[in-house]
C-alpha positions, 0 to 999 in steps of 0.5 A: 500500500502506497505511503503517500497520501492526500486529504480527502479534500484535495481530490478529483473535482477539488475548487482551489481558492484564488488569489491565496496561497495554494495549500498542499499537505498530505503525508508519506514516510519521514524524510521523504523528498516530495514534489507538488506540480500543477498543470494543465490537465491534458498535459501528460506528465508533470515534466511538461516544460509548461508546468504552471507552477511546482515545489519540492519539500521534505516530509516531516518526521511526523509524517506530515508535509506541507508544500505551497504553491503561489496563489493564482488567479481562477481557471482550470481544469488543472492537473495536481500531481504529487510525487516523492523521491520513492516513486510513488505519486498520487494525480489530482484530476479535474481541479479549478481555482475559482471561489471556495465558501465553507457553508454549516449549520444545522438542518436548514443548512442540511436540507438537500435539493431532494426535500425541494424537488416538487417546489423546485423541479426544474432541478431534477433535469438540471445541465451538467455544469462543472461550474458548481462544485460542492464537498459535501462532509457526513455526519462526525464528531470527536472530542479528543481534539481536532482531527487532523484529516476528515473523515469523510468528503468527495468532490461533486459537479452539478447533475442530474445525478448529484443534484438531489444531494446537494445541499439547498440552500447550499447549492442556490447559494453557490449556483448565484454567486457563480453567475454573478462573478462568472467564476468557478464556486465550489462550496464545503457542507459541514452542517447537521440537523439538530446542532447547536452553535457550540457543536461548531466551536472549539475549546478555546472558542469556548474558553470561560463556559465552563459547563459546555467545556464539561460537557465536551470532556465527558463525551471524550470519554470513548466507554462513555459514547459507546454506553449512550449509543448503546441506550439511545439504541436499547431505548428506541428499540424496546419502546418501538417493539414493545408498541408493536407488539401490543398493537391491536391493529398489527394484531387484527390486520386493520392496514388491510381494510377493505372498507366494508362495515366489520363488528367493530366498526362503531369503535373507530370514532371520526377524526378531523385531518389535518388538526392537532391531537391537541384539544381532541380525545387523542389529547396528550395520548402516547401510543399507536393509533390508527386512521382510515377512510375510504374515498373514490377516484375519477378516471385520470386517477384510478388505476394510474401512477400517482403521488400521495402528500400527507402534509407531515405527522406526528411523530410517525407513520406507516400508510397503506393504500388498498391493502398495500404498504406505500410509505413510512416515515420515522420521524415529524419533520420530513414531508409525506410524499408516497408514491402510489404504483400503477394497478393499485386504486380504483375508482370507486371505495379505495382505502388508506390506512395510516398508523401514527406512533406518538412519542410524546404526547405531542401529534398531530396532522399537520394543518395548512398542508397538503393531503391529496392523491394526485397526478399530472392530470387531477387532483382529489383532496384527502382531507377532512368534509367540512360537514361532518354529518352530511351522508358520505359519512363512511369517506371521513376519516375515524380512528381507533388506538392500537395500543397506549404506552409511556413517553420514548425514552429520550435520545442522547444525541452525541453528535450536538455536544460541544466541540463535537462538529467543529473537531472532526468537520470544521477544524480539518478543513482550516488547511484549504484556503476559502473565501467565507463562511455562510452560517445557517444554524440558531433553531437549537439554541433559542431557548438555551439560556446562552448569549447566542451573540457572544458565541458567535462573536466568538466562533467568528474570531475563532474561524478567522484565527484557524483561517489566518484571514482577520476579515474572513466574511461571515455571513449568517442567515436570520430565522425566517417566520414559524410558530407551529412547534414552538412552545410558549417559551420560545421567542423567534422574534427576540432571537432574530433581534440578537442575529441581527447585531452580527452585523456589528461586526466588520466583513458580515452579512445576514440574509433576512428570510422573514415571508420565506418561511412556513408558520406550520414547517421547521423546514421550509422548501423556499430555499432559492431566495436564501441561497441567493441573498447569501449570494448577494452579500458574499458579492458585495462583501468579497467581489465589488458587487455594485448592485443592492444586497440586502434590505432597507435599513435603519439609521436613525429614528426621530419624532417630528411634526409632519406637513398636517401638523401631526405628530409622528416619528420619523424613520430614516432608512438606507438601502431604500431605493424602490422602497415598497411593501411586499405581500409574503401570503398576509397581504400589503397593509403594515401590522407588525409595526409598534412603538414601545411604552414603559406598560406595553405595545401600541400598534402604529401606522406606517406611511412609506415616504418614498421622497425621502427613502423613509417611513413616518409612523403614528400612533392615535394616543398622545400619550403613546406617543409621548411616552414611546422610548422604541419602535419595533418591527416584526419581533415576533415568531411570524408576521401579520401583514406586508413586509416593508421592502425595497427594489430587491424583494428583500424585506427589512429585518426585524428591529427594535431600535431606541426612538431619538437616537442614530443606530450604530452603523456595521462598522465597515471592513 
């Protein structure tokens, strides 16, 4: 077996970033003379006398080497081609200098092009293009220290075949930024559902929070993960078998109801889908039910291929069609959508049978989604009559429990302690030079009780230490719109407030996503715009983008006396141009603007001064007004009305912002 190696990341496909430092590293025997050349890549060898550039060093007694090439500006295909005096040599194929970003985060960041394909279709017969590269690395963690090589990682150009696995908002994010700049974009995806913002920093990132220091020291222990997986899987398992096996409708077969009246027909009881267990006799209920209607297809439909949406369910499901299993979902969060075969319905008294395990007394059918069988020709809705009594009774949907039991056990997840992500998929990616960081991550840390700010003050600081670059462009991405699974406590709104002073920072961008959202989804599917936000400010941030990147934008806030003599407070704003309202599905007028008294919140009046690029805002009590010491918008878990924009589209993030006073301005780069 060959000594000579290289790190996953300077493999076929690999996108060097331009204009810095061309990193080589890899490792063979000690004291090994190594040679690193770059050149054409129809060039045969790499003695061609057109070699674009070379170096030679010598291999560490570590193993290690380490070998630099002079930065170059973006072109390709190159070839890399690594050798040492032994005569081994290992060839990199495919490699472009273009623009490289490192893009992590939680799920939002994870979600791939597959989860969007039906609001994005296009993607699934998307033209190869070489153009957008992506290194995707799988789910890792360690806590013995940072790893010196990942574990995991391939390089992927855009096609039909590795389109689904491309990471959205990712991909979007990239696709833009390629045709605004014209070149190469290669794009890293570290980033894991679930994950909390400490998972991505390191040990001296995380220097005085000494309770998730301890933490990351106790997952060091390698007994101890081994333990907790062992439990995590015990616990899942035991509790899913012991529902199964005490399930009445595994025991008597309901999945394959025919839809004839049976003896125990009174016992299924009717059910209104989509809504929330909640408020119903399921109500705090853990355990298995079963629901089940019948319902007739039109002529397009019966007997055809079709697709099947369930909205999504909690917690999850097994779904049978006449009979026959089409699909299952182990947990809330993914859409339900099945494929129906061909031969399976019929136009009249079809059947479909949903087991619904409840985990934690939380279930539900998601409202305001979509429950259907349809085709490319019709469409029949799988929801709930409205009138429950009219005669079609049996084609309403009834229930019946298979089985109660205690709460899931709940699961460990190893991977989101502290330090974790960063150690085995940040930190060995320090090594290959990048352009900026995209961050879409906060859904975890909401309600943590940690200073979500000053941990990313710091993980910035320390991202542009490990990358040697002190204005290393961060740019995150503001929560967007949702209600449907936040419990009282959880503030959206105030947590976006504590996003946006990313923006003090200098070399930073935060791309608003409020009316991009789903109140009803944690995963929303309208990743295009996100992507190329993210875009637009890595544009303006890195590449002398001239054209409007983001939002209207505070600077100043002060009372006035208008033209008619009335009272008012003036709001003065930047990035105005083309300064509108936008309807993001809850129309035009303005409701989620309010002035802030010493006792509470008083809804104002928003008048756009398109003149002057500002806003004037009134309120009908005087004392309101006298006693108002801020003004704020959009602060909370959704909106209520038409988001104020400007000639982007994109709409002015949420603030809360002292009246009589100048905002502090982002401090320049």
């Amino acid at each position: 077996m060959s000594g000579l190696r290289l790190p996953r990341i300077l493999s076929d496909g690999a996108v060097l970033q331009r204009r810095k430092t061309i990193h080589i590293w890899g490792w063979d025997e000690a004291g090994s003379n190594i040679s690193v050349a770059l050149t054409e890549a129809d060039k045969e060898s790499a003695q061609d006398d057109d070699i674009l550039s070379s170096g030679s060093c010598i291999c560490k007694e570590n193993g290690r080497f380490d070998m630099y090439l002079p930065a170059r500006e973006s072109g390709g295909p190159y070839k890399l081609v690594v050798s040492d005096d032994k005569g081994e040599e290992v060839v990199v194929s495919d490699v472009m200098i273009g623009l490289v970003w490192f893009c992590s985060g939680q799920s939002n960041m994870e979600l791939p092009v597959i989860r969007v394909k039906d609001k994005y279709p296009e993607l699934l017969e998307i033209a190869d293009n070489n153009k957008v590269r992506t290194f995707k690395i799988t789910e890792d963690s360690s806590f013995e220290g940072p790893l010196e090589e990942l574990r995991s990682g391939s390089w992927a150009c855009v096609s039909k075949e590795s389109i689904t696995s491309f990471s959205a908002t990712g991909y979007f994010f990239a696709d833009h930024l390629q045709k605004l700049t014209g070149q190469t974009v290669g794009f890293i995806n570290a980033s894991l559902g679930g994950s909390r913002i400490s998972s991505w920093m390191s040990r001296e990132m995380l220097e005085g929070y000494d309770e998730l220091l301890a933490e990351a020291d106790k997952y060091s222990d390698a007994e101890f993960r081994k333990q907790v997986m062992e439990t995590n899987m015990v616990n899942g398992n035991t509790w899913r078998s012991n529902l199964y096996e005490s399930d009445l409708g595994i025991k008597e077969h309901w999945d394959a109801w025919d839809g004839n009246e049976d003896a125990d027909n009174d016992k299924w009881k009717p059910f209104t889908i989509p809504s929330f267990f909640k408020g119903t006799e399921l109500g705090g209920f853990i355990g298995s039910v079963w629901f089940r209607r019948k319902f007739d297809l039109p002529e397009e439909l019966a007997g055809q291929k079709a697709r099947l949406f369930l909205g999504t369910i909690v917690d999850n499901d097994v779904v049978f069609v006449n009979g026959q299993r089409v699909g299952d979902t182990p947990y809330q969060y993914p859409p339900r959508k099945y494929d129906i075969p061909e031969g399976l319905t019929r136009e009249k008294d079809n059947t479909i049978v949903i087991r619904v395990c409840v985990e934690t007394g939380l279930g539900r059918f998601t409202p305001d989604k979509d429950y259907k069988i349809f085709n490319d020709k019709c469409s029949v809705r799988l929801d709930s009559f409205d009138d429950m009594t009219e005669s079609s009774c049996d084609k309403h949907w009834k229930f019946r429990i298979g089985a109660r039991c205690d709460m899931i056990p709940p699961t460990d997840f190893i991977n989101w302690k502290s330090t974790g992500l960063y150690n085995a998929m940040t930190a060995p990616c320090h090594n290959f030079p990048i352009d900026g960081v995209c961050w879409y991550q906060g859904e975890s840390n909401i309600e943590d009780g940690y200073d979500y700010n000053a941990l990313t003050i710091r993980q910035i600081e320390g991202y542009r230490k490990a990358w040697n670059e002190e204005n290393l462009p961060f740019i995150g991405v503001s929560l967007p719109n949702f209600t449907i699974d936040s419990p009282v406590t959880d503030d959206w709104g105030k947590f976006r407030l504590t996003q946006a002073r990313l923006l003090e920072l200098p070399a930073t961008g935060l791309a608003i996503t409020m009316g991009l959202g789903e109140d009803n989804d944690l995963h929303p599917v309208t990743k295009k715009p996100i992507g190329e936000r993210l875009a637009l400010w890595a544009a303006h941030l890195k590449y002398c983008y001239n054209g409007e990147y983001m939002g209207p934008e505070i600077t100043s806030i002060n009372r006035v006396t208008d033209q008619e003599g009335r009272k008012a407070f003036k709001i003065s704003l930047s990035h105005s141009k083309g300064l509108c309202v936008v309807d993001a599905g809850k129309g035009t007028e303005i409701t989620d603007l309010y002035i802030k008294t010493k006792k509470d919140r008083v809804l104002a009046k928003v008048i756009l001064d398109t003149d002057n690029g500002g806003l004037l805002v009134y309120v009908e009590d005087d004392a309101a007004y006298e006693e108002a010491s801020e003004i704020m918008y959009c602060v909370d878990n959704t909106y209520s009305g038409g988001l104020i924009s400007n000639e982007t589209g994109i709409p002015m993030g949420p603030f809360l912002e002292v009246i009589d006073g100048n905002k502090k301005g982002k401090q320049s780069a």
